[in-house]
C-alpha positions in Angstrom: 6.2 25.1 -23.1 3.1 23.6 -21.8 3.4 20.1 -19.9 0.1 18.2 -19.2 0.6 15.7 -16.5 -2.0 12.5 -17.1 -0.9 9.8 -13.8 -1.4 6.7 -14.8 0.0 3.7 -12.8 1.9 0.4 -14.3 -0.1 -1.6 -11.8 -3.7 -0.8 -11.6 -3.5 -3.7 -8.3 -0.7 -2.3 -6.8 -1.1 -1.0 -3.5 2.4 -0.3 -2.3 3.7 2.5 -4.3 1.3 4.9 -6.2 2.0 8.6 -6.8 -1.3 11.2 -6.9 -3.5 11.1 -9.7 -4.0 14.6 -10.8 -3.9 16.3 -14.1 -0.7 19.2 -14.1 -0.2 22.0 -16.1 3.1 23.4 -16.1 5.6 25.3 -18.3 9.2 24.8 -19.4 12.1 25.5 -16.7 9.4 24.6 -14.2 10.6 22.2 -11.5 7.5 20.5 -9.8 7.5 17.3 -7.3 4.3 14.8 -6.5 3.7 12.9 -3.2 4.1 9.3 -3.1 2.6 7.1 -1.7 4.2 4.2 0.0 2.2 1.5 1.9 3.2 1.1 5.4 4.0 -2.7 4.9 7.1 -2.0 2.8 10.4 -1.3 4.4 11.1 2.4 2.5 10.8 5.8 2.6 10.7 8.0 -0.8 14.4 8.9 -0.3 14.7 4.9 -1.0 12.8 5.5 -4.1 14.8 5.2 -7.4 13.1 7.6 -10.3 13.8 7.6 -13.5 12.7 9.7 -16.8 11.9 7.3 -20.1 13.4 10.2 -22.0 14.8 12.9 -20.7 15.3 15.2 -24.0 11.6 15.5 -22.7 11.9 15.8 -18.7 14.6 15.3 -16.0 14.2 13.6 -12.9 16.7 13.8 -9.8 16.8 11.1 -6.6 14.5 13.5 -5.0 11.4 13.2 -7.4 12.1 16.4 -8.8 11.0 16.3 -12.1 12.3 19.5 -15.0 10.2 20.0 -18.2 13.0 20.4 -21.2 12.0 19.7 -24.2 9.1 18.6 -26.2 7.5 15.4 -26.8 6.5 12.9 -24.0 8.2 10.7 -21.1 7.3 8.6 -18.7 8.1 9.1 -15.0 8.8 5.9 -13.6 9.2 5.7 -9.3 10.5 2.3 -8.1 11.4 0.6 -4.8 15.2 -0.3 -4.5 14.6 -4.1 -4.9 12.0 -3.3 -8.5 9.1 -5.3 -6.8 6.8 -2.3 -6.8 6.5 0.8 -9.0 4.0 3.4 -10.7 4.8 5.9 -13.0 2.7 8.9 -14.9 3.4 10.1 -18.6 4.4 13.7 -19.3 3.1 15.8 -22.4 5.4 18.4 -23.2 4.1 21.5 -26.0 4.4 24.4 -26.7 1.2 27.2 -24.9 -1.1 29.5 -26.9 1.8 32.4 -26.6 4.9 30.8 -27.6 2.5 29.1 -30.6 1.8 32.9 -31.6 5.2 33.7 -31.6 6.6 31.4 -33.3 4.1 31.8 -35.9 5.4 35.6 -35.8 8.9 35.3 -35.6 9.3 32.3 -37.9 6.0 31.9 -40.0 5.8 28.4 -38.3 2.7 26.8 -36.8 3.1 23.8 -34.6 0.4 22.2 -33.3 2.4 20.4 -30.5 
């Protein structure tokens, strides 16, 4: 499965807590981590950080920031300070690459354009 990462923050003003803007390609079973960004005025480091997955038939997310592709569909990635003041988050595309398209198409006459 193909996962296409677009970052995209809850806050466009918030300065505190942002996590890299970058598009991502990445495939299922993949495990993959972002750096966050903090703002030295806040009292936290990223193991204070609470993260959460929107859905996580789509993609898991552990108390590290570790995030694991599992499904298709999309999810948002939500990172939070302890007290919910501050927080970004980025939305996950999950679908399936050119190769498992064509095999599906192969083994089960299906097409998906997901």
């Amino acid at each position: 499965l193909l996962v296409e990462m677009l970052f995209d923050m809850l806050s466009e003003e918030n300065p505190y807590v942002s996590i890299d803007y970058k598009f991502e390609v990445r495939y299922l079973g993949e495990k993959f981590t972002k750096k966050l960004n903090i703002g030295q005025e806040l009292p936290y480091t990223e193991k204070d950080i609470v993260w959460r997955s929107t859905n996580e038939d789509v993609a898991t997310v552990d108390e590290n920031g570790v995030v694991t592709c599992v499904g298709l569909g999309s999810t948002r990635i939500i990172a939070r300070t302890p007290d919910g003041a501050y927080s970004c988050s980025r939305t996950v595309y999950v679908e399936y690459s050119w190769w498992q398209k064509i095999l599906n198409a192969i083994t089960f006459g299906q097409i998906s354009y997901v």
